[in-house]
C-alpha positions in Angstrom: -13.8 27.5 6.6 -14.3 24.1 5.7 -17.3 24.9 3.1 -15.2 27.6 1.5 -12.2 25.3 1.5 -14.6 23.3 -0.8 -15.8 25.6 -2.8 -12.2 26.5 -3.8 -11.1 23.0 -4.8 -14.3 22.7 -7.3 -14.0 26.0 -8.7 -9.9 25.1 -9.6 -9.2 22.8 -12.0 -5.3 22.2 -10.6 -6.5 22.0 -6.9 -9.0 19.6 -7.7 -7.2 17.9 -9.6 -4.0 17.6 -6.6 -6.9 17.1 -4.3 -8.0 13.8 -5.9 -4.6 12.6 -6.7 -3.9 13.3 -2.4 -7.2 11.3 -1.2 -6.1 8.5 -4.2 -3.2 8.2 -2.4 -4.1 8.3 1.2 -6.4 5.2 0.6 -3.9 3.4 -1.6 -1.7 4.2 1.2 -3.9 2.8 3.6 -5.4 -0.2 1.9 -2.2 -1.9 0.4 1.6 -0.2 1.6 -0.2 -0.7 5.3 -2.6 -3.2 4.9 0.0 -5.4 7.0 -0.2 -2.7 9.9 -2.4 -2.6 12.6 -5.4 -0.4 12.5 -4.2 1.6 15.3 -1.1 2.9 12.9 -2.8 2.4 10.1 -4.0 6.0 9.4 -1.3 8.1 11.0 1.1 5.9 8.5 -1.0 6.7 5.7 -0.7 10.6 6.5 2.9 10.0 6.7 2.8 8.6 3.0 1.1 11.6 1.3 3.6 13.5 3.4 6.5 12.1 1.7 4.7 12.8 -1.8 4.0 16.5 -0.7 7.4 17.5 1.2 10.3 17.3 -1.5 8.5 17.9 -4.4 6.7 20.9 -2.8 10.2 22.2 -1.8 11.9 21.7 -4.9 9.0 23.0 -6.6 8.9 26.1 -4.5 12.3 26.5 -4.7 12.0 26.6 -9.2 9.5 29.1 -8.3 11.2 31.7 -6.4 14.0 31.6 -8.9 11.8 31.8 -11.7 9.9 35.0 -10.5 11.0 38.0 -12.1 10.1 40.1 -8.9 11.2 38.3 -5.5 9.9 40.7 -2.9 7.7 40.6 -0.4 4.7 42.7 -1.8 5.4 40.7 -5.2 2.3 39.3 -7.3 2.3 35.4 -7.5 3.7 34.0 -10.2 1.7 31.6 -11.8 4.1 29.0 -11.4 4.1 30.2 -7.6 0.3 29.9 -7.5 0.5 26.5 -8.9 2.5 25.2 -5.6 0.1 26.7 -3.7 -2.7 24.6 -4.8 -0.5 21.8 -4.7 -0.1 22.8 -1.0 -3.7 23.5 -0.6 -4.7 20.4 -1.6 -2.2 18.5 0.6 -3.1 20.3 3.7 -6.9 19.9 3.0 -6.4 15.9 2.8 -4.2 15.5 5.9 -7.0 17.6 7.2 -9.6 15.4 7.0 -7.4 12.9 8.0 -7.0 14.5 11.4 -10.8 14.8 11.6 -11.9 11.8 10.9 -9.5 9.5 13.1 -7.8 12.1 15.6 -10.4 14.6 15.9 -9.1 15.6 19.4 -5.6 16.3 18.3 -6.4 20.2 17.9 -2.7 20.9 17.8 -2.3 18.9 14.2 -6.0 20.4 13.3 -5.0 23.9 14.1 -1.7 24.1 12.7 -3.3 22.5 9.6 -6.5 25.3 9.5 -3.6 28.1 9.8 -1.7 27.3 7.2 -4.5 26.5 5.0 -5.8 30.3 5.8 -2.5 31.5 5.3 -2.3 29.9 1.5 -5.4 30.4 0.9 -5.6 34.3 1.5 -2.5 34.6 -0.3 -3.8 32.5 -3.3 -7.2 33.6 -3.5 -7.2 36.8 -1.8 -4.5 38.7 -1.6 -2.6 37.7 -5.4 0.8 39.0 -3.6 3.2 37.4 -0.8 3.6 34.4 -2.3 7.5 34.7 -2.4 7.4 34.8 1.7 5.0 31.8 2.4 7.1 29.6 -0.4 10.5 30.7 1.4 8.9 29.3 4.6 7.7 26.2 2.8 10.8 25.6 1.2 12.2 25.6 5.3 9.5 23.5 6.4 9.6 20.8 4.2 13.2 20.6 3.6 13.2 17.7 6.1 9.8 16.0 5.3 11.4 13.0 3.9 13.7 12.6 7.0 10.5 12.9 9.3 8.5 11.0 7.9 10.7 8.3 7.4 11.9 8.4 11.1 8.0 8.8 12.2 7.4 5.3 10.3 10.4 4.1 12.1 9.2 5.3 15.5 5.8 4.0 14.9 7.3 0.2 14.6 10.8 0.7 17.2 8.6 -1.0 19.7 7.7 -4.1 17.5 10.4 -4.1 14.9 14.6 -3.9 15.6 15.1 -3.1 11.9 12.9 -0.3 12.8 14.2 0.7 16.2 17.8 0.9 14.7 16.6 3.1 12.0 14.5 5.4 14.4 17.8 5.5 16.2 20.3 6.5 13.6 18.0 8.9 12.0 17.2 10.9 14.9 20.6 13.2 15.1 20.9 14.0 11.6 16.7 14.6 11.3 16.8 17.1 14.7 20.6 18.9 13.7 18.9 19.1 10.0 15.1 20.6 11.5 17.2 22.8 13.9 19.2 24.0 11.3 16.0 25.1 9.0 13.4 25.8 11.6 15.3 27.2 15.0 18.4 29.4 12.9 17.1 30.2 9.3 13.5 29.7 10.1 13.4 32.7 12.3 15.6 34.5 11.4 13.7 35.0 7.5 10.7 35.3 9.5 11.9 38.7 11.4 12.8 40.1 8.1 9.2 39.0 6.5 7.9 40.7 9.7 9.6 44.2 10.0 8.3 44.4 6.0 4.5 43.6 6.8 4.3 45.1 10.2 6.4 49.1 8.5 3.1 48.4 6.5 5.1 48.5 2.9 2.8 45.7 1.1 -0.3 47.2 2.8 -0.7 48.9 -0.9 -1.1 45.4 -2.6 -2.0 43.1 0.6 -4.2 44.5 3.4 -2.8 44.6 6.2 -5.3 42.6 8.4 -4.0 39.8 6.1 -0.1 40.0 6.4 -0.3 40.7 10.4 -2.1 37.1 10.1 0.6 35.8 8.7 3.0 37.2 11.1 0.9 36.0 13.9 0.1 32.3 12.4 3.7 31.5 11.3 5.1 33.2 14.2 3.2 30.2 16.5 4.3 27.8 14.3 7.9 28.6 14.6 7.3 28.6 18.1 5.9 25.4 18.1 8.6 23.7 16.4 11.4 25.0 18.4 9.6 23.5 21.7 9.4 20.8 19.8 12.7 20.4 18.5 14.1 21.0 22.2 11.8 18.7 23.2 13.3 15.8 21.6 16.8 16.8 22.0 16.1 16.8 25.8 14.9 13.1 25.3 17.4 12.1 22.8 20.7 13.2 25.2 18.6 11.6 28.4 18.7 8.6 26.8 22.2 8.8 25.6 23.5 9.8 29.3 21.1 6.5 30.6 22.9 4.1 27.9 26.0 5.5 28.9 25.8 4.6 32.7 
């Protein structure tokens, strides 16, 4: 995966080019925004930074796609302007990547998720040339809220050392979990059964085989399951602490 992943980003001009601009960043990131930040938080602020650079533009962008596309169906080619977000995507996914794997290589959670969406884009960049419509919905959900999260992930990095932070970390949190709730517990799922009954009635298996879009189904369908534990998760922790300050 990781050779052919590679391959791909020398062979396209665009995702090389995102590629290098992602890995500029990351050390820039990490060499002078954080310089002042211990090495322990160090890296996972400097993922957070590219983040923030790949979250609201790739959702605004994704977003001018799918309204630009003549065809907006599931079994649609890809645009080109939709196969241009993709790289951008690619290449964000393939830096945050490495990132995982060469300071938290035991955080297989963050590596998987990362290797599944990268198969996801990939197949349906490189291999499939349809579907792009569906996976740019999803990214449009997904990284609604990246700015929100990453900012409140900076905060919650420095609560502990910083009160400036710790308020912040604070305020943000009900807005950032009602806002991720909103776009990856309701909408989330509920575009994701639709995508599903499509794929799996095997109506795209014409244009996309159907090994391909039943990996789709079964990789986002994780994730979304994964981010609503999540989600509860924190909203558990968020009213425990609200009933302990109230006592």
């Amino acid at each position: 995966m990781a050779l052919s992943l590679w391959a791909l980003v020398l062979d396209n001009p665009f995702l090389s080019m995102f590629f290098a601009a992602y890995c500029f960043l990351y050390i820039f990131a990490y060499s002078v925004v954080f310089r002042n930040w211990s090495p322990k938080h160090r890296p996972e602020a400097s993922s957070c930074f590219i983040s923030m650079v790949h979250g609201t533009p790739a959702a605004v962008m994704a977003a001018m796609a799918i309204l630009a596309a003549d065809n907006r169906g599931f079994a649609a080619p890809n645009a080109a302007f939709q196969r241009l977000v993709l790289d951008y995507s690619i290449a964000y996914f393939t830096t945050d990547l490495l990132h995982y794997m060469v300071f938290y290589p035991g955080d297989y959670l963050f590596i998987g998720h990362h290797l599944a969406t990268l198969f996801v884009f990939v197949t349906c960049r490189f291999l499939a040339f349809h579907g792009a419509f569906a996976l740019l919905v999803l990214l449009v959900l997904a990284e609604v809220t990246s700015a929100c999260q990453n900012v409140w992930t900076l905060a919650g990095i420095q609560k502990d050392e910083s009160p400036v932070a710790a308020k912040v970390y604070a305020l943000l949190s009900p807005p950032f979990y009602s806002l991720y709730t909103v776009a990856r517990v309701l909408i989330g799922p509920l575009f994701f059964c639709k995508m599903s009954i499509f794929y799996i009635t095997g109506k795209a298996s014409d244009v996309i085989p159907l090994w391909v879009s039943l990996s789709w189904i079964i990789v986002v369908g994780a994730a979304i399951s994964v981010s609503i534990l999540w989600i509860m998760n924190h909203w558990l922790e968020f009213f425990r602490d609200d009933d302990k300050k109230k006592r």
